[in-house]
FIZALO-237685 format. One record per residue: x, y, z of N, C-alpha, C, O in turn; residue in one letter. Coordinates in steps of 0.1 Angstrom, whole numbers, plus 2048, in hexadecimal, padded with zeros to 3 digits. Each point is the difference from the previous one (the first is absolute). Layout:
<sites>
XYZXYZXYZXYZA
...
</sites>
This chain:
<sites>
55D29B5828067FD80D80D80980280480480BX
8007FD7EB8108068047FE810802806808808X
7EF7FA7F07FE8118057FF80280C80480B804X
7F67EB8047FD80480D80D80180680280680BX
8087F37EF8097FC80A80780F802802808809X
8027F87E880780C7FA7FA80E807809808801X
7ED7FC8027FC8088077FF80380E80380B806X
7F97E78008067FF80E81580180380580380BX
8017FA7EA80F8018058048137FB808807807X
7EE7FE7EB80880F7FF7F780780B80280C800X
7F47F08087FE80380E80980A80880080C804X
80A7E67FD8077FE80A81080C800808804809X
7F67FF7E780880B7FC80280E8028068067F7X
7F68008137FC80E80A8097FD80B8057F5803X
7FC8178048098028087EE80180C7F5804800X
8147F58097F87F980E7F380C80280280C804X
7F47F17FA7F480B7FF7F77FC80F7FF80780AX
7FA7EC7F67FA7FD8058007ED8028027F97F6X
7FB8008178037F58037EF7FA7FE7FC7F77F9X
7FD81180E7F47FF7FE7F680E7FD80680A7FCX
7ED7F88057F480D7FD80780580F8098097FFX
7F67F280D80380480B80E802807803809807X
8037ED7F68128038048067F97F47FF7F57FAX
80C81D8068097FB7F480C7F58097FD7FC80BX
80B8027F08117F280580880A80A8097FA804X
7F78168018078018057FC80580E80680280AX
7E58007F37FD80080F7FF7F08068017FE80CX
7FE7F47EB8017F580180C7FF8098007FB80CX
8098097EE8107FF80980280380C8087FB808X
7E98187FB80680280B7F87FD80C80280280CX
7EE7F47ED7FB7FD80680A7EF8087FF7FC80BX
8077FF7EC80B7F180A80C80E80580A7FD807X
7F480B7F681180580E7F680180A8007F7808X
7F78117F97FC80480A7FB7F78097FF80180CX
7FB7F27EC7FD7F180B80C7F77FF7FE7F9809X
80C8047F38087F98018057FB80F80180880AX
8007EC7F68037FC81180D804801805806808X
8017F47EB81180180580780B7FF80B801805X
7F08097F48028107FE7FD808812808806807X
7EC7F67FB7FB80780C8097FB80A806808808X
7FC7EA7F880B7FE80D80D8028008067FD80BX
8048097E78078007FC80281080880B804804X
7E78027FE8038108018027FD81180A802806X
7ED7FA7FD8007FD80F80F7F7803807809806X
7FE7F17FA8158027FB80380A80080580480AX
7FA8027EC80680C7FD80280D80C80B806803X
7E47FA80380080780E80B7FE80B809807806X
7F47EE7F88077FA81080E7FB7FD8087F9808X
7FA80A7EE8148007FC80380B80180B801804X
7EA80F7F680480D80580080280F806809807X
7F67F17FB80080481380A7F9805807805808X
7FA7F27F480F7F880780A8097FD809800808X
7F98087EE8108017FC7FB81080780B801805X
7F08077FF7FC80780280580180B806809803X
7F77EB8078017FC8118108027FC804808808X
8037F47F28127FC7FE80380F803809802807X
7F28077F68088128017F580380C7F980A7FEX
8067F080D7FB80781280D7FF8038097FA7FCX
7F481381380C7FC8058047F780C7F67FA804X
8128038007FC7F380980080780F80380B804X
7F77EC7FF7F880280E80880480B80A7FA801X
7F281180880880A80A8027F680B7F77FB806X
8138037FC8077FD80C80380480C809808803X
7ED7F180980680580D8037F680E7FC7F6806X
80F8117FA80C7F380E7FD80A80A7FD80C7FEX
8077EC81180680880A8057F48068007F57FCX
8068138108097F780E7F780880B7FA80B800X
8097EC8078028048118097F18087FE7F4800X
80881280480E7FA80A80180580D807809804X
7EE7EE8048008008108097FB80680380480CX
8047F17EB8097F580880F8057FC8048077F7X
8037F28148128017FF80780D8087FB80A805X
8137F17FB80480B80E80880D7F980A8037F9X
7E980480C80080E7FE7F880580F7F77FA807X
8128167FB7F980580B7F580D7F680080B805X
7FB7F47F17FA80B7FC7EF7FA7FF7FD7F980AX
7FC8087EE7F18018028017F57EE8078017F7X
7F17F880C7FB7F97F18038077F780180C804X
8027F17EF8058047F57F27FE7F77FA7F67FEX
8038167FE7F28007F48048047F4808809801X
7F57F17F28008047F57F77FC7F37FF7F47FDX
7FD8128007F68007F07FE8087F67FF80D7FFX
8017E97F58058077F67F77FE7F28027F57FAX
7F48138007F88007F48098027F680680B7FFX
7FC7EC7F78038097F57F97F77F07FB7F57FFX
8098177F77FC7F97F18087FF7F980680A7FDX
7FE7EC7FD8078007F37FB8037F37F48037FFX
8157FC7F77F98037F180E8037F980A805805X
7F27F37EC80F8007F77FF8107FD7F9809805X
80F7F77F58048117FD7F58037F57FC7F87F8X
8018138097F28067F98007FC7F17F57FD7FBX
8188027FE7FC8017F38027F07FE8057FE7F5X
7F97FB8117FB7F47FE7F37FC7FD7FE7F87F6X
7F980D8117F17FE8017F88087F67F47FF7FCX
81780B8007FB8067F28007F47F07F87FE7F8X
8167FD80C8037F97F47F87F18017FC7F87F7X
8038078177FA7F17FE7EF8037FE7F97F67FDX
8028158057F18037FD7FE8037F37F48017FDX
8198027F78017FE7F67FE7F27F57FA7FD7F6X
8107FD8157FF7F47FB7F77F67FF8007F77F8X
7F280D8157F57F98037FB8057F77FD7F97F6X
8018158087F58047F18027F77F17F87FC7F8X
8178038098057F87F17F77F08017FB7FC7F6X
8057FD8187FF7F68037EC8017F97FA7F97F8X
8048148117F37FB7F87F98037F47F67FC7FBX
81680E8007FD7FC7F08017F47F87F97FD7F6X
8127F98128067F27FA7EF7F78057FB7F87F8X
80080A8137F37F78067F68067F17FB7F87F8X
8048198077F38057F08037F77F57F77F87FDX
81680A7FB8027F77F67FC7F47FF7F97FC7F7X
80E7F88187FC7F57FE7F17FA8007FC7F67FBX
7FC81580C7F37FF8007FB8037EE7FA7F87F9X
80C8168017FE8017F48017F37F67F87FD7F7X
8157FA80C8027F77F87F67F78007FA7FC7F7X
8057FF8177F27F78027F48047FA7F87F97F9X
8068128097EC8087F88077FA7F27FF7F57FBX
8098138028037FA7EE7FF7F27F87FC7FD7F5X
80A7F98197FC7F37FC7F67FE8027FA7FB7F6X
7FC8078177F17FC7FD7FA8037F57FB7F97F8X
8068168077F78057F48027FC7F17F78007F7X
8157FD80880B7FC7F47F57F07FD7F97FE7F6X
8097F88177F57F47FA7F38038037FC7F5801X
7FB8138017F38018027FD8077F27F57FD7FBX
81480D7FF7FD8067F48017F37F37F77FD7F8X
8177FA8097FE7F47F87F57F68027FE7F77F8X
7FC80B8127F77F48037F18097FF7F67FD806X
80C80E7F17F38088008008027EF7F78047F9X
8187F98028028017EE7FA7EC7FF7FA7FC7F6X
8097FD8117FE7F37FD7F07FB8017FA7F87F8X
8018118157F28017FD7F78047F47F77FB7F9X
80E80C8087FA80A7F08067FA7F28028087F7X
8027ED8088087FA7F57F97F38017FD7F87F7X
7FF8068177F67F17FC7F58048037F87F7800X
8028158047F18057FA7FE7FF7F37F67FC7FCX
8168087FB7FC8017F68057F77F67FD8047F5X
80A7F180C7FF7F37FE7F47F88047FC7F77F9X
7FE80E8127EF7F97FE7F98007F97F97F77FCX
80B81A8017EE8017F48067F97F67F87F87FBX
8178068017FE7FA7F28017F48027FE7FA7F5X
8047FD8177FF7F58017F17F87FF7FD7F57FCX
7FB81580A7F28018027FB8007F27F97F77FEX
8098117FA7FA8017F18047F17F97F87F97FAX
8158048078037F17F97FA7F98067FA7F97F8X
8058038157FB7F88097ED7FB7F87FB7F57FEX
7FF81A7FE7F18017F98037FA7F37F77F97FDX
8158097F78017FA7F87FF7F48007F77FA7FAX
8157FF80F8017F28007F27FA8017FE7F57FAX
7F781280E7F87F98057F37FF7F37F87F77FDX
80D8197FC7F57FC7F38087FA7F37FA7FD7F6X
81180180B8067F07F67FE7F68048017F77F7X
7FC8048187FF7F08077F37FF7FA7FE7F67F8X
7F581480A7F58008017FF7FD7EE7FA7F67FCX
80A8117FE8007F97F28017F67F87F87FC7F8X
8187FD80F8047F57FE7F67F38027FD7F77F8X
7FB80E8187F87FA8067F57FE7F67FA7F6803X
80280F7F67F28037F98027F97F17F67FC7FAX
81A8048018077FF7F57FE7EE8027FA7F77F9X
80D8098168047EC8007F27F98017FE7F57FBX
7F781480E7F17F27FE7FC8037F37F77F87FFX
80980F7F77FC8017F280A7F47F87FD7FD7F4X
80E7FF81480B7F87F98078077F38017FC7F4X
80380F8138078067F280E80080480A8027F9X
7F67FC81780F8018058017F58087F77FC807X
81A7FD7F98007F580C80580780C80280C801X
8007E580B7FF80780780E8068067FF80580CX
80B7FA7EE80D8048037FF80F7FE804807808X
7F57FE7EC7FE80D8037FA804810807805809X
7EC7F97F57F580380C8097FB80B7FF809809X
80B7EE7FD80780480980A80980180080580BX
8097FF7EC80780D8007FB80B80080780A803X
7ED7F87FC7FA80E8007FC7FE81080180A807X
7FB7ED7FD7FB80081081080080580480680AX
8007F57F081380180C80280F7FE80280680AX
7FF8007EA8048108017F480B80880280C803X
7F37ED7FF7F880C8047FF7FB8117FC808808X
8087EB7FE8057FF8108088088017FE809807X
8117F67F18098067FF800811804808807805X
7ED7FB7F67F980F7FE7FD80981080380A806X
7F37EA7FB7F980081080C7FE80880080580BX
80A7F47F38097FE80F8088097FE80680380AX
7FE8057E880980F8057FA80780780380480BX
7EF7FF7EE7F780A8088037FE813804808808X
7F77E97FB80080280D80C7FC8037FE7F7809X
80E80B7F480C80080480580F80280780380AX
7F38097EB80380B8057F980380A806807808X
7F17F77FA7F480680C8067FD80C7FD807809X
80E7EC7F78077FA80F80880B80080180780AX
8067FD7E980E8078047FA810802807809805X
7F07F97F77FB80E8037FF7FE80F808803808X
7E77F47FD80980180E80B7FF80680480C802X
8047ED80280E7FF8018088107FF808804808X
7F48037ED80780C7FF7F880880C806809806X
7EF7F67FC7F88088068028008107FF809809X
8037E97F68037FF81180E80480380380080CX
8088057E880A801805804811803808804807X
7EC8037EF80180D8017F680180C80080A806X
7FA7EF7FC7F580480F80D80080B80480A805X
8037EC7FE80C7FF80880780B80180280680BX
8037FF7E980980F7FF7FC808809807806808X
7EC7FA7F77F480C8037FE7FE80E7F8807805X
80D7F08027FD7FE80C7F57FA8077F980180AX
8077F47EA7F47F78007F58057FF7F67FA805X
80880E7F67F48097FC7F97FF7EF8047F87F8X
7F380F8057FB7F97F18048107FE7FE80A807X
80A7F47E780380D7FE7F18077FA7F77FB7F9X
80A81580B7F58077FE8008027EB80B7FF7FBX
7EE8037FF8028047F48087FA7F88088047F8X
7F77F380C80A7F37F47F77FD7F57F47FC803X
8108057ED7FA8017F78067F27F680A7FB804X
7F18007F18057F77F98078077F48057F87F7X
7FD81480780D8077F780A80A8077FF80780AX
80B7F67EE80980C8058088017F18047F87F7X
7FB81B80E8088027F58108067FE80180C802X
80B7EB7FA80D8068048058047F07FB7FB7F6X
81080F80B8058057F480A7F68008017F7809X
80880B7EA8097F97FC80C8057FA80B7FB7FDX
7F080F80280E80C80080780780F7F9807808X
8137F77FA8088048058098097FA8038017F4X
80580981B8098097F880B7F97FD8007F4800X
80D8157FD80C7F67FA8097FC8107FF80480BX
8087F27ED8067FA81080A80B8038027FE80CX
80680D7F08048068077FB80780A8057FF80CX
7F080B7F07F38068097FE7F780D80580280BX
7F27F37EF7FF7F780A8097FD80B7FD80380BX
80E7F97F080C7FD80980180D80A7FE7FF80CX
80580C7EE80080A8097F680480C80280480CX
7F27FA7EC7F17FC80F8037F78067F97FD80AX
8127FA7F27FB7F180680A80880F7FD80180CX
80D8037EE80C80180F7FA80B8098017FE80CX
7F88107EF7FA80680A7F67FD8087FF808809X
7FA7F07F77F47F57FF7FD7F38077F87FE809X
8127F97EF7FA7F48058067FF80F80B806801X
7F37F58078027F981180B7F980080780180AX
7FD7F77EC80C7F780280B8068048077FE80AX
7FC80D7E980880B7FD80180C80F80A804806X
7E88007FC7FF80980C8097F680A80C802801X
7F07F78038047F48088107FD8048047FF80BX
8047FF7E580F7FD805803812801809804807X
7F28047F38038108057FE803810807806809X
7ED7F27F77FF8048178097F9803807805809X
7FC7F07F38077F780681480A80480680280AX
7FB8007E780F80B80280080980780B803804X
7EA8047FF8008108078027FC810808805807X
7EF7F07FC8037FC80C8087FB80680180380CX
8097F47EC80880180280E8068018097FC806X
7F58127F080880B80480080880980A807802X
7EA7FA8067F880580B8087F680C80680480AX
7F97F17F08087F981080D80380080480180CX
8017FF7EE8168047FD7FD80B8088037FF80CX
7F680E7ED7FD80880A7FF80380F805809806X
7F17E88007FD8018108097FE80080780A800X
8007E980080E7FB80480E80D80280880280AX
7F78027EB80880C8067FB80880980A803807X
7EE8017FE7F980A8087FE7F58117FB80580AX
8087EF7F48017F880D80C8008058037FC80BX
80580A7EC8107FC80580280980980A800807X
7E980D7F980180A80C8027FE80F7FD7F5804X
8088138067FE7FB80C7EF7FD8037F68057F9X
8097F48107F08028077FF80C810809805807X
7EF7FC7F980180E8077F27FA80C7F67FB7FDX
8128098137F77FA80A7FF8128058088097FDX
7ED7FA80A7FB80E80B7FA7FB80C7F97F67FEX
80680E80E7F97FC80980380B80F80580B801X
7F47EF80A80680580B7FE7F280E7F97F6803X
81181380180A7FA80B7FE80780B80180C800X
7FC7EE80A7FE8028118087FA8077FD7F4800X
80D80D8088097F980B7FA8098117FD80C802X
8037EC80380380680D8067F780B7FD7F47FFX
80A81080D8047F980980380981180480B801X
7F87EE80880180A80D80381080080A808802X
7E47F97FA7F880B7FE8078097F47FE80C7FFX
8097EE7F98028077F97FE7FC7F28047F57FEX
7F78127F57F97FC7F580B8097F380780A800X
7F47EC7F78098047F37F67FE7F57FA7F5800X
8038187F47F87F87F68028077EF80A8077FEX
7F17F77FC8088067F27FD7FB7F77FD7F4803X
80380F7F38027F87F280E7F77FA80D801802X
7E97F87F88097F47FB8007FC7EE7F78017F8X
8197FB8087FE8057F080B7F48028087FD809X
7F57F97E58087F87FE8047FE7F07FC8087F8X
80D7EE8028028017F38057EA8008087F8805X
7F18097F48037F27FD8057FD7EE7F98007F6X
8157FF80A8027FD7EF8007F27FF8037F7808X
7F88087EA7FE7F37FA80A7FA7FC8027FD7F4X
8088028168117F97F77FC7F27FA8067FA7F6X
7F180180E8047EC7FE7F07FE7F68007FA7F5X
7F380C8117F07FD7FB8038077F27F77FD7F8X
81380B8037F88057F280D7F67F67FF7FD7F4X
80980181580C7F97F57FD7F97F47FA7F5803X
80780D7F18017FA7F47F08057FC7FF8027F4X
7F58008147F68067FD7FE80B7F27F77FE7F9X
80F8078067FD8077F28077FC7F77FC8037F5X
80F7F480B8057F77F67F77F87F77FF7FF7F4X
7F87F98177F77F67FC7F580A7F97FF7FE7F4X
7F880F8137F78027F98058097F27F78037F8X
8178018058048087F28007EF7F77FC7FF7F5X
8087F88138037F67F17F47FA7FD7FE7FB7F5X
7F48078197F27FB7FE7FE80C7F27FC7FC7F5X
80881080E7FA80A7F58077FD7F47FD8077F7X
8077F68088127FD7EF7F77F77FB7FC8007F5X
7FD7F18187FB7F57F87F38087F97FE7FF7F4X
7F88088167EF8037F98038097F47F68017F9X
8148068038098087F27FE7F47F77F67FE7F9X
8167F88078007FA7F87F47F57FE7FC7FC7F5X
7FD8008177F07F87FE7FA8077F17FF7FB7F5X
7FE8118107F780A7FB8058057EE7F98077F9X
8157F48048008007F68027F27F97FD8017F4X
8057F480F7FE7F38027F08007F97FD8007F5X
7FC8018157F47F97FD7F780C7F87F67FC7FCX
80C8118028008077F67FC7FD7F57F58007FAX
81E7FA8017FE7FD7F67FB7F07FB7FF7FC7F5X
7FE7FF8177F47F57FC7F48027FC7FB7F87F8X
7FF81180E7F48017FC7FC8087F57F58017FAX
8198088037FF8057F27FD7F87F77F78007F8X
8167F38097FF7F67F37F67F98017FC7FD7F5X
7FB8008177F37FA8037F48097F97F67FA7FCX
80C8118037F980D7F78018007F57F68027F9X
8177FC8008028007F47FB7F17F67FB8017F5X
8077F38137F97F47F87F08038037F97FB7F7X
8028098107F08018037F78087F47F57FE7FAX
81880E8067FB8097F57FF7FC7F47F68037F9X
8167F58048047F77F37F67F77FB7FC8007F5X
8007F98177F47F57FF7F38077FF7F87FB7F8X
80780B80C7F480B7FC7FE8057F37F57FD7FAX
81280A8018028097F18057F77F98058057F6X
7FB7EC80B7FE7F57F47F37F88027FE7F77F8X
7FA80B80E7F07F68037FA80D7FE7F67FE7FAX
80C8108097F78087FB8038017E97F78027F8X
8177FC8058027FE7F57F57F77FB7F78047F9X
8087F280B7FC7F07FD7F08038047F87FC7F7X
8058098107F08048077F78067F57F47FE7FEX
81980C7FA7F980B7FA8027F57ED7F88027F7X
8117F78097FD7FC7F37F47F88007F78027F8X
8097F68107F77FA8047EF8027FD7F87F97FBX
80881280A7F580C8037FB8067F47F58067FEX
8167F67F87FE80A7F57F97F47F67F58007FBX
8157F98067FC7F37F67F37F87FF7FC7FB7F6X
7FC80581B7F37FC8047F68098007F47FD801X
8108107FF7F880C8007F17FE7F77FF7FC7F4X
7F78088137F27FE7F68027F27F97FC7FF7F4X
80B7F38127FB7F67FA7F27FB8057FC80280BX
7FE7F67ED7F77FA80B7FE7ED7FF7F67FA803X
8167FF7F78017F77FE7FB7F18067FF7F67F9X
7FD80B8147F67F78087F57FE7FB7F97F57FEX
80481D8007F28027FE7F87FA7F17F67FA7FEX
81980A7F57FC7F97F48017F27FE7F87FA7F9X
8158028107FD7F27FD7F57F88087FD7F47FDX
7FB81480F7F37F98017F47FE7F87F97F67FFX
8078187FC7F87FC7F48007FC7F37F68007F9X
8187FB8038047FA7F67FC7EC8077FC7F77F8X
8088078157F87F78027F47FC7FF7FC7F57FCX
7FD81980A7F57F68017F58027F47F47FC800X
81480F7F47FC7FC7F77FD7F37F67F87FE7F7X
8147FA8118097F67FB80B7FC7F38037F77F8X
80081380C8128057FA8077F68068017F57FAX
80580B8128077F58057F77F88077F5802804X
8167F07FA7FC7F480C80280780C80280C803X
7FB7E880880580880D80D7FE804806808807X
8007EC7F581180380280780C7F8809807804X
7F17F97F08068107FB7FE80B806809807803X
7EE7FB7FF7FB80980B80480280C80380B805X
7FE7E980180B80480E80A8007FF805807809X
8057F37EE80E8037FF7FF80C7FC808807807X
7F18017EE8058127FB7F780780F80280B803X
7FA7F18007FC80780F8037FF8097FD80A808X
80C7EC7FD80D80180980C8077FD807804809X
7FA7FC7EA80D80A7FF7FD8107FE8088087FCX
7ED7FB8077F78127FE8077FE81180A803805X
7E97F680180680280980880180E7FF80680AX
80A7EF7F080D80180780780E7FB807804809X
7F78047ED80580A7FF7FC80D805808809802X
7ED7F88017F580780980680480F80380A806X
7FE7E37FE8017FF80C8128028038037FF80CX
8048027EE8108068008008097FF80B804805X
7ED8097F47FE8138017F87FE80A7FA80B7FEX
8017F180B7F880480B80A7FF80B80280B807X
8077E77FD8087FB80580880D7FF7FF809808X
8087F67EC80780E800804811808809807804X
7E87F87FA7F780F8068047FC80780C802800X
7F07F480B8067FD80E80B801802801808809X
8077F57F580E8017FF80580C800809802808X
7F48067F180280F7F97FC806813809804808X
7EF7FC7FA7F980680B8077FD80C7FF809809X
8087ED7FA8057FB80B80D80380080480380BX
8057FF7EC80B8057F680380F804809805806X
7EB8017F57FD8108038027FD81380B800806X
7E47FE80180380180A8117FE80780580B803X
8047E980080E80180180680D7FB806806809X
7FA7FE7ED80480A7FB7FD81180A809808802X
7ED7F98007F980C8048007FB80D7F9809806X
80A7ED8027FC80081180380C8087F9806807X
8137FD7F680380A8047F38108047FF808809X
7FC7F67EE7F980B8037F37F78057F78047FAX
8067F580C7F57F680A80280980D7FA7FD80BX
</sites>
């Protein structure tokens, strides 16, 4: 029994090859981005937040007045006048603030990036958790057949009257026992199944297989760390977050410009007409006040955010890693110590040789495999450990 096990976990010890014969885990992944509901509407956001900020740098709408003055005591002829004109802030305004929308929608890419990362981040754990109670089946499945050919013994042992029946009930209580893991995983396999269908956009994923195979070696955490900052979204994220905001100190200075009006002008009055261009300057003494104050100390705060939460997720990096490179310690002694045992397997047929009773029997066979089933646990662990570790490149 344990060979099997032991073979299905150094399986698992390869760097990500294949998910199934037909899709390996990373067209899996791109098969939920590309259906994801909340990804897709996330983008459709994204659109229509570029176009809003977009609409903020038009210029505003041309302006046109006139008069005519028939009435009051005058001996001359009605008084006519009309006048088109456009305004627009001073040019290098609309430069800086069309900078600033570009920054803006790099800050909309990231946050979208951070989101794909989280979807994909639990659809990949809920595709290592799959593949961990696939393969807790088979071995649950193989004891499940045990139990059922020790009841069936027992059974055969107690009408011959060689056994009471306190035996013959413990062996029927351990081999129920047997049967209700089995269909207790089969619930939580569905359960997993319906939740990766959801990912996927309520869809059934194409090429979903019952193994997957992840490595367990990682590089060292300095490396890592260094992919993690060019790389991961969170990081991209408080970086858009600063630039844009230095981008705005920027407009703000560049508003403190005059605004700049052009137009033309028509007068006329008893038969006689006046017309010309029209030119104006509007300064911003009072609308920009304290305005770039606020957006330099907005920029001083996303500075100091950005090294703030930095160095959180460093230290959040460095215990993850820590926790890792002691369960892979513990994995691998583990690993070593059970290696090529096949202990289930001997003490079954030391039973039913009739070497042991069946309480001896089940007590040295509960502790095989409780230990079995804590290096399998493990692997899992290890795998979920890594994933965290590596999101970044998701």
């Amino acid at each position: 029994m344990n060979k099997h096990i032991v073979f299905a976990i150094c399986g698992c010890l390869f760097f990500i090859n294949s998910f199934s014969q037909t899709k390996n885990i990373e067209e899996l992944l791109n098969q939920i981005e590309q259906n994801n509901t909340a990804l897709k509407d996330y983008q459709s956001f994204i659109e229509s937040q570029q176009l809003e900020n977009k609409s903020t740098n038009n210029l505003p709408d041309p302006q046109l007045s006139g008069y005519y003055l028939p009435f009051g005591d005058n001996t001359t002829d009605a008084y006519t006048e009309y006048e088109i004109a456009q305004s627009f802030e001073f040019p290098t305004v609309y430069a800086a603030r069309g900078k600033w929308n570009d920054l803006k929608s790099e800050q909309l890419q990231t946050a979208y990036a951070k989101k794909r990362q989280e979807v994909l981040l639990n659809a990949k754990q809920l595709l290592i958790e799959l593949a961990f109670l696939y393969k807790q089946k088979v071995i649950k499945t193989e004891r499940r057949t045990q139990s059922k050919q020790v009841f069936d013994q027992i059974q055969e042992l107690f009408n011959k009257e060689q056994v009471g029946i306190l035996d013959l009930n413990k062996a029927k209580i351990a081999w129920i026992q047997e049967q209700f893991v089995v269909e207790q995983m089969d619930s939580d396999i569905q359960i997993l199944m319906y939740k990766l269908n959801t990912l996927n956009g309520d869809k059934p994923l194409d090429g979903l297989s019952t193994e997957t195979i992840i490595s367990t070696e990682v590089e060292s955490i300095d490396k890592l760390w260094q992919d993690k900052l060019t790389n991961d979204p969170s990081l991209q994220e408080l970086k858009a977050n600063e630039n844009t905001s230095l981008q705005k100190v920027k407009l703000e200075k560049n508003k403190v410009l005059p605004n700049v009006a052009l137009g033309y002008n028509y007068q006329g009055v008893n038969g006689n007409n006046y017309s010309g261009f029209y030119g104006g300057l509007s300064i911003p003494l009072w609308s920009s006040k304290n305005k770039v104050k606020a957006a330099q100390a907005n920029y001083e705060y996303q500075q100091s955010n950005t090294q703030v939460i930095t160095t959180s997720l460093y230290s959040q990096f460095q215990e993850t890693f820590s926790r890792y490179q002691l369960m892979l310690s513990k994995f691998n002694e583990y690993q070593s110590t059970m290696d090529n045992l096949e202990s289930e397997d001997l003490l079954f047929k030391a039973y039913m040789l009739g070497e042991y009773s069946f309480m001896d029997y089940y007590v040295e066979l509960q502790f095989y495999r409780n230990a079995s089933d804590k290096m399998l646990k493990m692997e899992k662990e290890l795998q979920l450990l890594q994933a965290e570790l590596l999101k970044h490149q998701l």
